[in-house]
C-alpha positions in Angstrom: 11.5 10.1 -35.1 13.8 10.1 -32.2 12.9 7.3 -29.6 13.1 7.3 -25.8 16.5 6.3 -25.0 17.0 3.1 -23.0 17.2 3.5 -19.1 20.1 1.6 -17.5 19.1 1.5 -13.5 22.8 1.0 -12.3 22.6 0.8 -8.9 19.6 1.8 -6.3 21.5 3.1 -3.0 18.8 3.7 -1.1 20.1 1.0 2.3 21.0 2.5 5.2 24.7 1.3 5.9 27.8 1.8 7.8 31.0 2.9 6.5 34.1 2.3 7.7 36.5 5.0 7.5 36.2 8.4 6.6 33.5 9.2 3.8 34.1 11.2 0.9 31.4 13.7 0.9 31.8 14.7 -2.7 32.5 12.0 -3.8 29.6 10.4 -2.5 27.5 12.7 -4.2 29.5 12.2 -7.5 28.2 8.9 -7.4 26.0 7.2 -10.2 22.3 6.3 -9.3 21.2 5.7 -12.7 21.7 6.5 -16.3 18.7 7.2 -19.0 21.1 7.1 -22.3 24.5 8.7 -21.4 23.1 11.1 -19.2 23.7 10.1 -15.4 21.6 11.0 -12.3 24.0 11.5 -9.2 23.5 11.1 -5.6 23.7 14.5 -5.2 20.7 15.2 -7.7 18.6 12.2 -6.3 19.6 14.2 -2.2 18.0 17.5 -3.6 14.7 15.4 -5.1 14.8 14.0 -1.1 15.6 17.6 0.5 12.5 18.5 -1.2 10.0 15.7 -0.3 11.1 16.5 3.2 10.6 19.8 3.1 6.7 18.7 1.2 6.6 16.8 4.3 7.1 19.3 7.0 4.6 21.9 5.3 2.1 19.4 5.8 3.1 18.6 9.3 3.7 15.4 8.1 6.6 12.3 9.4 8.5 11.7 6.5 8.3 7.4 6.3 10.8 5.6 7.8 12.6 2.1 7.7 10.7 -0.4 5.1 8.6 2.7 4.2 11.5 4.7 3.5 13.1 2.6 1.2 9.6 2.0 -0.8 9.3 6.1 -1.5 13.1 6.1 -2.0 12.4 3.9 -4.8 9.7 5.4 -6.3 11.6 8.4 -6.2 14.2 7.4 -8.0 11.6 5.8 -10.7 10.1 9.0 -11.2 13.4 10.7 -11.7 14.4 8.3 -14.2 10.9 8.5 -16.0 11.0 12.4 -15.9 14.8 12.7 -17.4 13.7 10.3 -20.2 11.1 12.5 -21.3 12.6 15.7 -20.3 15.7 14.2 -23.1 13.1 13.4 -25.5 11.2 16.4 -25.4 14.9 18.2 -25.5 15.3 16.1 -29.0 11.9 16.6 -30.7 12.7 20.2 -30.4 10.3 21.0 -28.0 10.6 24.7 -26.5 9.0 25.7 -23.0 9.1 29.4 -22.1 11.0 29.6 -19.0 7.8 31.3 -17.1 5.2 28.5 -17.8 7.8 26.6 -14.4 9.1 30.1 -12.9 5.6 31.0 -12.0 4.8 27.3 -10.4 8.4 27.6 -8.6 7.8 30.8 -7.1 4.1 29.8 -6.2 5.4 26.8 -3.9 8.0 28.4 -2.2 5.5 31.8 -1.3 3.3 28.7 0.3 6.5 27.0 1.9 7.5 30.3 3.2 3.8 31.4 4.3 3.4 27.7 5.8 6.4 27.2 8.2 7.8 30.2 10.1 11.5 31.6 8.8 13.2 30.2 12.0 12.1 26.7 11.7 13.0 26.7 8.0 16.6 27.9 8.6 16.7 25.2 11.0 15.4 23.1 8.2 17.8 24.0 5.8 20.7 23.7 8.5 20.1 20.4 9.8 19.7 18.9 6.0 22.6 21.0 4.4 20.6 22.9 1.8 19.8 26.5 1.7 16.4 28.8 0.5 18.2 29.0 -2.7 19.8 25.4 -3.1 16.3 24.5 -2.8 14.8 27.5 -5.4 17.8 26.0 -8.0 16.4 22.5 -7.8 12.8 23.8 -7.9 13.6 25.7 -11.2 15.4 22.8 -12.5 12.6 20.1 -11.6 10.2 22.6 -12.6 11.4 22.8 -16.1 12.0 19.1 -16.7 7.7 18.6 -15.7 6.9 21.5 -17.9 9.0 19.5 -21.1 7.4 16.0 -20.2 4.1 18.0 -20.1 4.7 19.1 -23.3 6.1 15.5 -24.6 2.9 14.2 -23.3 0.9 16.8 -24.6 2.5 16.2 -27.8 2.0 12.4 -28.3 -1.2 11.9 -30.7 1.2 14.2 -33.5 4.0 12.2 -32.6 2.7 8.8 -33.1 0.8 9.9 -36.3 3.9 11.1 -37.4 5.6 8.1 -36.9 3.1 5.0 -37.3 5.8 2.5 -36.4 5.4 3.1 -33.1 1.4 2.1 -33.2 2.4 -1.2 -34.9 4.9 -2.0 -32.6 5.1 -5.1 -30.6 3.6 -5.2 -27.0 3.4 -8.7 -26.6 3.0 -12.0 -28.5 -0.4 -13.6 -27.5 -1.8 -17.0 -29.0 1.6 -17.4 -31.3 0.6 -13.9 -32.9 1.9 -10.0 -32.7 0.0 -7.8 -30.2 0.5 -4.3 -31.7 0.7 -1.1 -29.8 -2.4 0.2 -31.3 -4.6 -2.8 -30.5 -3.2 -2.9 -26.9 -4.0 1.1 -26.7 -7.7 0.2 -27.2 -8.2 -2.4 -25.0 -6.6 -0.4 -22.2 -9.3 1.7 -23.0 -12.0 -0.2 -22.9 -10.7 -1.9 -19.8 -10.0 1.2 -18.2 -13.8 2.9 -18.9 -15.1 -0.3 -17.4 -13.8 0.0 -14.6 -14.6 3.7 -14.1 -18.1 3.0 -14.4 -18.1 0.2 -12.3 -16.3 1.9 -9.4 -13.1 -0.4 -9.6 -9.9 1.0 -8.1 -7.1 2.1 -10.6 -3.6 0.3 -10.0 -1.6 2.9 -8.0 2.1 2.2 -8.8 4.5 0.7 -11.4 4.0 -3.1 -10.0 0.3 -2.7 -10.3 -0.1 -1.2 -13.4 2.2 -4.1 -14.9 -0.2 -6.9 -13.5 -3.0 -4.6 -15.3 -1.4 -4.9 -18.3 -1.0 -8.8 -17.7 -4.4 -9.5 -17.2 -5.6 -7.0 -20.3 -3.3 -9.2 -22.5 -4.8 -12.6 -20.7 -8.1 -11.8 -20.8 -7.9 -11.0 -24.7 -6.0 -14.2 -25.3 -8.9 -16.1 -23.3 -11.6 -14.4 -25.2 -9.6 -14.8 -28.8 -9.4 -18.4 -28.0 -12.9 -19.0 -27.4 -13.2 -17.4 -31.4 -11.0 -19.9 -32.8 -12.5 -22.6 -30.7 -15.7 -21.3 -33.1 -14.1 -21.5 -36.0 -12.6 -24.9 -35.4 -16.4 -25.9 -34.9 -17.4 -23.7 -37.9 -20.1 -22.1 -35.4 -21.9 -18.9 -37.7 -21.9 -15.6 -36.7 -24.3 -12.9 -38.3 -23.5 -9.5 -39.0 -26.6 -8.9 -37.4 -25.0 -10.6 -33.7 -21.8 -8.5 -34.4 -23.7 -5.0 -34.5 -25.9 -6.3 -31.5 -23.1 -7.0 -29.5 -20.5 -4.2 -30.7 -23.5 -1.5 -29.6 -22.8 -3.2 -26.1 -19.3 -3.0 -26.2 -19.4 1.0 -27.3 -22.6 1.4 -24.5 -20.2 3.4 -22.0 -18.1 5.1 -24.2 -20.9 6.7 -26.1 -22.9 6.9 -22.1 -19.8 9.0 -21.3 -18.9 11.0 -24.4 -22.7 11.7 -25.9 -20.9 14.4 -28.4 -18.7 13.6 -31.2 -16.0 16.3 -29.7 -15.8 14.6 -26.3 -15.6 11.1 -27.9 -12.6 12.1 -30.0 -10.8 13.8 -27.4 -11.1 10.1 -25.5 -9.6 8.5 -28.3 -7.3 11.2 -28.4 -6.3 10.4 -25.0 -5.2 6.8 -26.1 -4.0 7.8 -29.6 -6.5 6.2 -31.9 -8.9 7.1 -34.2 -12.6 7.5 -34.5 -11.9 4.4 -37.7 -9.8 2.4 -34.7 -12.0 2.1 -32.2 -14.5 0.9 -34.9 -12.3 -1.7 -36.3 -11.2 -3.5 -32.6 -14.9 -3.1 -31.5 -16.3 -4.8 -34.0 -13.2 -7.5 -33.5 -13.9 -8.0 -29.6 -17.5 -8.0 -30.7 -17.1 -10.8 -32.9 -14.8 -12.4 -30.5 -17.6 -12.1 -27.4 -20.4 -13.2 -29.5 -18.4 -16.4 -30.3 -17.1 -16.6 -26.9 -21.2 -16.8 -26.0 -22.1 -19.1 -28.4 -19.2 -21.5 -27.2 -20.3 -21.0 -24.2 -24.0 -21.5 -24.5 -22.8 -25.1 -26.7 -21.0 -26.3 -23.0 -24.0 -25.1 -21.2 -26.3 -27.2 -23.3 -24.3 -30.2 -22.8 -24.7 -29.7 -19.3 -27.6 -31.4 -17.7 -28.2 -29.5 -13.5 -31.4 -29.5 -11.2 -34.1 -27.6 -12.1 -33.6 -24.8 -9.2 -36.1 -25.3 -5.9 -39.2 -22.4 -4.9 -36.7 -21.9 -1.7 -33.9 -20.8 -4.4 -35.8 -19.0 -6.1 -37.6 -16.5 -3.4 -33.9 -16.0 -1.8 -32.4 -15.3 -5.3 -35.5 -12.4 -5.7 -34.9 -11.3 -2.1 -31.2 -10.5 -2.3 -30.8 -9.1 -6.1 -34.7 -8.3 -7.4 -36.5 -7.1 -4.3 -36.6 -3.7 -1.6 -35.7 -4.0 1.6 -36.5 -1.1 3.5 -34.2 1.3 4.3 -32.0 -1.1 2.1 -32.4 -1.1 -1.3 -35.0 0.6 -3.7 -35.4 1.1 -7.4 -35.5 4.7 -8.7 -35.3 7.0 -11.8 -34.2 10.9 -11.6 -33.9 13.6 -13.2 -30.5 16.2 -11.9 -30.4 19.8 -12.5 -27.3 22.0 -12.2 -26.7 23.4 -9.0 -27.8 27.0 -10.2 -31.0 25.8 -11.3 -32.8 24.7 -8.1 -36.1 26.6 -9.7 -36.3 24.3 -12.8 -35.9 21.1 -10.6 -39.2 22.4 -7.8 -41.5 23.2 -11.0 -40.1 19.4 -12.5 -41.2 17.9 -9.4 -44.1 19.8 -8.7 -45.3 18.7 -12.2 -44.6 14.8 -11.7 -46.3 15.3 -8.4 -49.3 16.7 -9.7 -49.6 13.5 -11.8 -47.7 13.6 -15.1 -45.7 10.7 -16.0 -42.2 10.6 -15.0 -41.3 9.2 -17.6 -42.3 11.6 -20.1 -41.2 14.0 -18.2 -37.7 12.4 -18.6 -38.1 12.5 -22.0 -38.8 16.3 -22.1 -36.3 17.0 -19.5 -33.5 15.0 -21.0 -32.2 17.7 -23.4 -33.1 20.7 -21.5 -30.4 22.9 -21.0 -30.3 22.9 -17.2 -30.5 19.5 -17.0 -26.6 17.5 -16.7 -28.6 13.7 -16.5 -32.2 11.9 -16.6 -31.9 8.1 -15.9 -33.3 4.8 -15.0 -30.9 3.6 -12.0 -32.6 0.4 -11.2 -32.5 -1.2 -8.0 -29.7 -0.2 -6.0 -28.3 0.2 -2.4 -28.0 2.8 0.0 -24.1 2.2 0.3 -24.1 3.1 -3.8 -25.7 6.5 -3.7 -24.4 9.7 -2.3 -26.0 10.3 1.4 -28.1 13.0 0.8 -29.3 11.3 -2.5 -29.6 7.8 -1.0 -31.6 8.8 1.9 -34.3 10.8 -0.1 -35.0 7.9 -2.1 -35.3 5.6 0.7 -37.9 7.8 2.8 -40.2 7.2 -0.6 -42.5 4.7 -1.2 -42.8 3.4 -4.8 -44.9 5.7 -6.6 -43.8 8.6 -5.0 -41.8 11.6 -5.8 -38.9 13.8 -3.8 -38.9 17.4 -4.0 -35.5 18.6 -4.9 -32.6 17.1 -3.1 -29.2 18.8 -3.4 -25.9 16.9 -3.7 -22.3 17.9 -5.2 -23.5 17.3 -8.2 -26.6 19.1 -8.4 -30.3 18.8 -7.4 -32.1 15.5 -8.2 -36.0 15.2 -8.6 -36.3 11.4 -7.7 -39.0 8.6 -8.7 -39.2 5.3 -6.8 -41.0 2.7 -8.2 -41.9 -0.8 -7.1 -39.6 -3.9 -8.1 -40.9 -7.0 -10.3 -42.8 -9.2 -8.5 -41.3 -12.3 -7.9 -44.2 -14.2 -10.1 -42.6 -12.5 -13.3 -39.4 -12.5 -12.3 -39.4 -16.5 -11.9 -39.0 -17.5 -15.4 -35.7 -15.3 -15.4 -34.1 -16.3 -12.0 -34.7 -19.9 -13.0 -32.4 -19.2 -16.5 -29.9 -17.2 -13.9 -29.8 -19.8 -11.4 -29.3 -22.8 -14.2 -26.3 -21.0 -15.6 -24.8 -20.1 -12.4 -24.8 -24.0 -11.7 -23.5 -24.9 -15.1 -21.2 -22.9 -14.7 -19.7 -23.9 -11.3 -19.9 -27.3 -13.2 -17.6 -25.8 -15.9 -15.9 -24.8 -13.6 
């Protein structure tokens, strides 16, 4: 199999300078910006990338940056130039073949909307004052056009490609703790990593620097937890098939939360280019690594001797993270409906209303055909909820039931229900509490 070919960046020329002397117009635009193999992107290629972002700009009544701005998109321009020839030129090789109307139809699509969006006078003046024309700028657009639909394709195309060629899964990403990080392994923890952070609301990295450190800290953190499991090892600590499984269900939980079907979990994995047998195999090895990560752990903990925590600790721990404060915080368990099936949701809540268990009723419910969710949300805060949703649930006091309350994502019969009280909670915010201060000895 062919592989990317290297890119040489040669030179950036994206400062503002003077010249002295006359300037060469063409052969300014001759000039080299960068090379992916032996194919080089010119200063005239990278000018009709920027003719168009201005011309982006302008239909949306936008500034185009300037100064330190400037230079920043300039750059990322030119990245995504680079990226999009390399794959265009790999696609090329593999044989790939795009039918010239799957881009001729997106090229004439944009300029009916550039046309439509920004009367002819002001676009001749456009075109004037930036030395392009309506069809200097329908060439490029056919050209760019064709290059995305090839890197679509490439992309498209990866899963065969790297099961046709498995040296690429085995290749070297890193070296962590003396030993090879292959491709594959790497490609699974960026999953996991990366479905963690979708549930939990974290932001996404947003450009090439970002996504680097992301990498980093995936590799890092893997490193840290691996060397907790040889630190196990070393101190022959067992670990039980049994406290693998446990611990490898907890690992899986939000894959199999967000992929409840066989198909849609395979086309995840798809996604990343592993298998169904993959994601087994690493699971079960961050598993292992975690549970000996917990046990070491738990052995520093024990050799950690802290005050037992105080009645004033305690209550403030259950006020901030067990109990309701009105308006605040509640705990709650719905049921959502699809947004065509506002009837099913007023006969589910007229039913837990007129005393049936919600519960059960979430049991019945859950594989109903109308239904997209049922589930136990805990305690949570307004600012977490949707408005329409969050404000329902606050109105209610625990016991009670909502009648149907639309959102964007459907129509929600809600439960509230009343917190543990802070007699039962005790014995668990003491253990909380007690790690949290061993730990900032650890620490």
């Amino acid at each position: 199999m062919k592989k990317i070919s290297t890119i040489i960046l040669v030179c950036l020329l994206l400062l503002s300078f003077v010249a002295c002397g006359t300037l060469n117009t063409e052969k300014d635009a001759a000039r080299v910006v960068a090379k992916v193999g032996e194919t080089n992107i010119t200063k005239a290629q990278f000018n009709d990338l920027l003719s168009y972002y201005k011309v982006v700009y302008a239909v949306n009544r936008q500034a185009l940056p300037t100064g330190a701005e400037l230079k920043t998109l300039k750059q990322q321009m030119l990245e995504d130039m680079v990226n999009l020839e390399a794959e265009y030129m790999d696609a090329k090789e593999r044989g790939f073949v795009v039918a010239d109307s799957v881009y001729q139809s997106n090229v004439q699509r944009t300029l009916n909307y550039i046309e439509q969006t920004v009367d002819s006078q002001s676009l001749e003046t456009f075109y004037s004052e930036n030395g392009t024309s309506r069809e200097a700028l329908e060439a490029f657009l056919n050209e760019y056009y064709k290059k995305i639909a090839y890197a679509s394709e490439l992309e498209n195309q990866f899963f065969a490609i790297f099961a046709e060629d498995k040296t690429l899964l085995e290749a070297k990403v890193a070296k962590v703790n003396g030993q090879v990080f292959p491709m594959k392994k790497f490609l699974y923890y960026l999953m996991n990593s990366t479905i963690n952070a979708y549930v939990s609301g974290q932001s996404m990295p947003q450009n090439a620097d970002e996504m680097q450190a992301y990498y980093r800290q995936i590799l890092q953190d893997y490193a840290q937890t691996e060397a907790y499991y040889k630190e196990a090892k070393a101190r022959k600590i067992d670990i039980s098939e049994e406290e693998i499984i446990a611990k490898q269900n907890q690992v899986n939980f939000y894959l199999t939360l967000l992929t409840p079907d066989e198909e849609s979990r395979t086309s995840i994995l798809h996604a990343y280019i592993l298998s169904p047998e993959d994601w087994q195999t690493y699971s079960k090895e961050y598993a292992t690594m975690l549970v000996a990560k917990d046990k070491i752990t738990q052995s520093f903990q024990d050799e950690i001797k802290v005050a037992e925590p105080t009645a004033k600790e305690i209550k403030t721990y259950y006020e901030q993270n067990i109990g309701i404060k009105k308006n605040e915080t509640t705990y709650a368990k719905h049921i959502l409906f699809l947004d065509t099936n506002e009837a099913d949701a007023k006969i589910c809540a007229d039913r837990a209303k007129a005393g049936e268990n919600f519960d059960a009723l979430i049991e019945e419910y859950k594989s109903h055909p109308s239904v997209l969710e049922v589930s136990d949300l805990g305690r949570f805060a307004k600012a977490a909820m949707v408005e329409p949703f969050a404000v329902a649930a606050l109105s209610l006091e625990p016991g009670q039931i909502s009648n149907p309350v639309k959102t964007q994502y459907g129509y929600h019969v809600i439960y509230v229900y009343a917190p543990p009280g802070l007699e039962e909670s005790t014995e668990q915010i003491k253990q909380t509490l007690s790690l949290e201060k061993q730990m900032d000895e650890l620490t």
